[in-house]
C-alpha positions in Angstrom: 145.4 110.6 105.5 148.4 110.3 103.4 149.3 112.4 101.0 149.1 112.1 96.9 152.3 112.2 95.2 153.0 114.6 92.7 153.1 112.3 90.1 149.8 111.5 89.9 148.2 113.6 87.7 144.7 113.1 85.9 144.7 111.7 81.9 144.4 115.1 79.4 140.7 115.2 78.8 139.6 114.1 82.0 139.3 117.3 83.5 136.6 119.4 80.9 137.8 122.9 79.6 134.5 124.4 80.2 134.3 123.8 84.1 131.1 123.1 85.4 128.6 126.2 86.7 127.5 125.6 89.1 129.1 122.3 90.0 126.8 119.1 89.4 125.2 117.7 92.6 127.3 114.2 93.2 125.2 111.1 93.1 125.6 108.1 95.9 127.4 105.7 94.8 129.1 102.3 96.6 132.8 100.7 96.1 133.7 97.7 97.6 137.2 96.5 98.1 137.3 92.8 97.7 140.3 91.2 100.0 141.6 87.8 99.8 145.1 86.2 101.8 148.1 87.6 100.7 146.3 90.7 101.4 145.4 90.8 97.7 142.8 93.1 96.3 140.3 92.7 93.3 141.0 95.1 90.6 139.6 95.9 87.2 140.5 98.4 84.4 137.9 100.0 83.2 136.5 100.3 79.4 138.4 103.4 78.0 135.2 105.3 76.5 133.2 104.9 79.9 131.7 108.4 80.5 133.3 108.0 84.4 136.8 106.7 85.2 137.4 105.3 81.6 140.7 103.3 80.9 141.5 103.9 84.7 141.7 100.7 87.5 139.3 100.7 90.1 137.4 98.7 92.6 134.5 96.8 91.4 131.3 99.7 93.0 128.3 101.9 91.1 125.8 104.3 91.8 122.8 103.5 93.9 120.0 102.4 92.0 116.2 104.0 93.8 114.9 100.2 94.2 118.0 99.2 96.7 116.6 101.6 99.5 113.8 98.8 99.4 112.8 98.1 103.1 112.1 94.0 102.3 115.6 93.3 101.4 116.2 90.2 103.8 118.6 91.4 105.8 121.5 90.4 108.3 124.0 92.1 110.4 124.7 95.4 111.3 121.2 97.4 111.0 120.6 100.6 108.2 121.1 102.8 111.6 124.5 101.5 112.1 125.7 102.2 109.0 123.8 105.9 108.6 125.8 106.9 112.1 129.1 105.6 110.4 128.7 107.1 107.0 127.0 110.6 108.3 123.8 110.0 106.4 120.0 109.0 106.7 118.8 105.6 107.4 117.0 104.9 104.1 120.6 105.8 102.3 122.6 103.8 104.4 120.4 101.1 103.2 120.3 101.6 99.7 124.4 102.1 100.2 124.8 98.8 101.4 122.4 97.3 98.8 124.1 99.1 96.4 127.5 97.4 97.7 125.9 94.3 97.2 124.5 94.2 94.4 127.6 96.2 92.5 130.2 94.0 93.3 127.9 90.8 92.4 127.0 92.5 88.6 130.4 93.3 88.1 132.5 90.4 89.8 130.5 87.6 90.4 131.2 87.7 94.2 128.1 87.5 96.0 127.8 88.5 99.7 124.5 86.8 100.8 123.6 83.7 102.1 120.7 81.3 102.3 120.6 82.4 106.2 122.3 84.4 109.0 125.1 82.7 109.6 125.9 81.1 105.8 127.5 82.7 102.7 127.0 80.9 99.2 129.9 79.1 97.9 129.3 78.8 94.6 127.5 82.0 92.4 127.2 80.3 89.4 123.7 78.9 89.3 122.6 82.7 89.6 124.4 83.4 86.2 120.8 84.6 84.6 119.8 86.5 88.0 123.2 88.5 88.0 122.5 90.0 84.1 119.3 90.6 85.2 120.2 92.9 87.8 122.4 94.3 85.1 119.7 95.2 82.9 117.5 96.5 85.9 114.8 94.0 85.1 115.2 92.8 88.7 116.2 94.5 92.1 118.2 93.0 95.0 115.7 92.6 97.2 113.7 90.7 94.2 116.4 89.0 93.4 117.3 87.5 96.9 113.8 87.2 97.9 113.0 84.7 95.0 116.7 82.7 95.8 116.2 82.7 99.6 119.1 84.4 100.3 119.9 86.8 103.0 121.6 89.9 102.4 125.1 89.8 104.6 125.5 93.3 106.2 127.7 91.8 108.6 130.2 90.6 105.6 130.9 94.4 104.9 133.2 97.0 106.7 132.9 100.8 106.5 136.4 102.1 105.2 136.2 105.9 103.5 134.0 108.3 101.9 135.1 110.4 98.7 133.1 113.3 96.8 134.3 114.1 93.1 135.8 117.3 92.8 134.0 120.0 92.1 135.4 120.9 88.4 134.1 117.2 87.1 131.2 116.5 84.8 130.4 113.3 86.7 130.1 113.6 90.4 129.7 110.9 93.0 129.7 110.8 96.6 131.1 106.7 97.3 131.1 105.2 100.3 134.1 102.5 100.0 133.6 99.6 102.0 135.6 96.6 102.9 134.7 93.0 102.5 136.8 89.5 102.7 136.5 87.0 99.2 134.0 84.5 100.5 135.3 80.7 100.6 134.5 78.7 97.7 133.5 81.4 95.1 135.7 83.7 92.4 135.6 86.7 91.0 135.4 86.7 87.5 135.7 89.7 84.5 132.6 89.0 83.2 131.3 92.7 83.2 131.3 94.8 79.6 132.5 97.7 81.7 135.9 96.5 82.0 138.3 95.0 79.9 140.8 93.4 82.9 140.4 92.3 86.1 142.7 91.0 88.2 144.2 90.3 91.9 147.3 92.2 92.8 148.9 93.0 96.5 148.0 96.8 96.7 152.1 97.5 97.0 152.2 95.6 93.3 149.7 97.4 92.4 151.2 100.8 93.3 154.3 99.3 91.9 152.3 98.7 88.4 151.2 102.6 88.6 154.6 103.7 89.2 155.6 102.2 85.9 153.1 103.4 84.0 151.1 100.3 83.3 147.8 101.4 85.2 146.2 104.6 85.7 144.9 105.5 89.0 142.3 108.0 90.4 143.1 109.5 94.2 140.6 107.5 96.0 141.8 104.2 94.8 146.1 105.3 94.6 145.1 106.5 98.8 143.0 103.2 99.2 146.0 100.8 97.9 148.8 102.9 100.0 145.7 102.2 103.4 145.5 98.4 102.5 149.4 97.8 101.7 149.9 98.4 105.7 148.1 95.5 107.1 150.0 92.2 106.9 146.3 90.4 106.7 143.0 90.1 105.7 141.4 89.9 109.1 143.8 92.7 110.3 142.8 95.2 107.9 138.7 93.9 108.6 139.5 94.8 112.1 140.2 98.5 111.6 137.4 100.3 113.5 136.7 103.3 110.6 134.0 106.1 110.7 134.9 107.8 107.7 134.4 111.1 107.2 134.0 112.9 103.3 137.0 113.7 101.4 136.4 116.1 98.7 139.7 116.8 96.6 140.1 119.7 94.7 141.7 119.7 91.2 144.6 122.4 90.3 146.2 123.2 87.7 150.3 122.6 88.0 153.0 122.5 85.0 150.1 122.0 82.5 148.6 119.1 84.3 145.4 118.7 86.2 146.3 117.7 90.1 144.0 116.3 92.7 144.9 118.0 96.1 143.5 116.6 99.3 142.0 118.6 102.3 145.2 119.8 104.7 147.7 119.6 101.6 149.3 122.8 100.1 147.1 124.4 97.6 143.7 123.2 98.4 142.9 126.1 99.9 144.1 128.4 97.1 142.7 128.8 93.7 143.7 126.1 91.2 144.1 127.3 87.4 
């Protein structure tokens, strides 16, 4: 894994002054990072008072809602079992992970990775407009949702690509499985979410770029994620990298005044941050 510059150092007030005791219990959560040709990625900045990651740019992703674990989810691709070997957990979660993907990136982008069968992928999301703020709102769940549209949940659409746990010293905890996933011909993601106030598509190296200069904000997972994507020269090259990802949980220290992420292996994680 690469390593995070020294640079990148968390907002003052991210980190509380009262550290958690003990530490909350992360909740499952799902990020998906939407690729189209260039290799661009889909990016939005986040609402500045959101109680997790506000004012920073992510990945469109969310935590797993109890109702995507739901067994009658039409379903195609590579089985719950598949993805609970590659992501280390149970079958029901690996389920509810890749519903969760689903479902997240749909609410929050518009992109919808289904398909009225096996082998198809709606081109146009539009006419779900109503079905898409209902999932919002939790009146519906995927598996409702796609049930009464005839769609087909597209497993096989998705790729496994890392696995992050908040540090310990947050309020907020969440263990996300990133996955990978290509634009699907004919539709578009849109910014029609109220938790973010941008969204865009930028080549990761731009995006670093933009980061550099002070116009973004970046958290760990998604500054490492951008450096991982910016060295494959394609979309279908970077879908092609075989990934069983294993957790990554960073550890926040104290340097120069400033809260610092440190990953596993660099110097200072095993030491005590102040």
């Amino acid at each position: 894994m690469v390593q995070l510059p020294e640079e990148l150092t968390l907002p003052e007030g991210f980190v509380p002054k009262t550290l958690p005791d003990p530490p909350v219990t992360p909740k499952d959560a799902a990020t998906v990072i939407l690729l189209r040709e260039g290799p661009e990625v889909f990016l939005q900045r986040r609402v500045r008072g959101m109680p997790f990651a506000g004012g920073m740019t992510v990945f469109p992703g969310g935590g797993v809602d109890p109702r995507d674990a739901d067994a009658s989810v039409a379903w195609s691709g590579p089985v719950p079992e598949w993805w609970a070997r590659r992501f280390g957990c149970g079958t029901e979660l690996a389920r509810a992970l890749v519903c969760a993907a689903v479902r997240e990136t749909f609410e929050e982008s518009g992109v919808l990775l289904a398909g009225p069968g096996p082998d198809a992928v709606v081109g146009d999301t539009s006419a779900f407009a109503d079905a898409r703020a209902a999932l919002v709102s939790r009146e519906i769940s995927l598996a409702g949702f796609l049930a009464d549209a005839g769609l087909v949940l597209r497993a096989d659409l998705l790729r496994p690509w890392s696995n992050w746990v908040t540090p310990e010293a947050e309020p907020r905890r969440y263990d996300t499985r990133f996955f990978l996933a290509a634009m699907p011909e004919g539709q578009r993601a849109d910014a029609v979410t109220s938790e973010a106030v941008e969204a865009y598509w930028s080549s990761p190296r731009a995006a670093l770029e933009d980061w550099e200069r002070g116009r973004c904000g970046l958290l760990p997972p998604t500054w490492v994620t951008l450096t991982e994507i910016a060295e494959y020269g394609s979309v279908a090259a970077a879908l092609a990298a075989d990934r069983t990802p294993a957790k990554v949980l960073p550890k926040l220290v104290r340097r120069d005044g400033r809260w610092r992420a440190v990953l596993p292996g660099e110097p200072g994680y095993d030491g005590e941050g102040q």
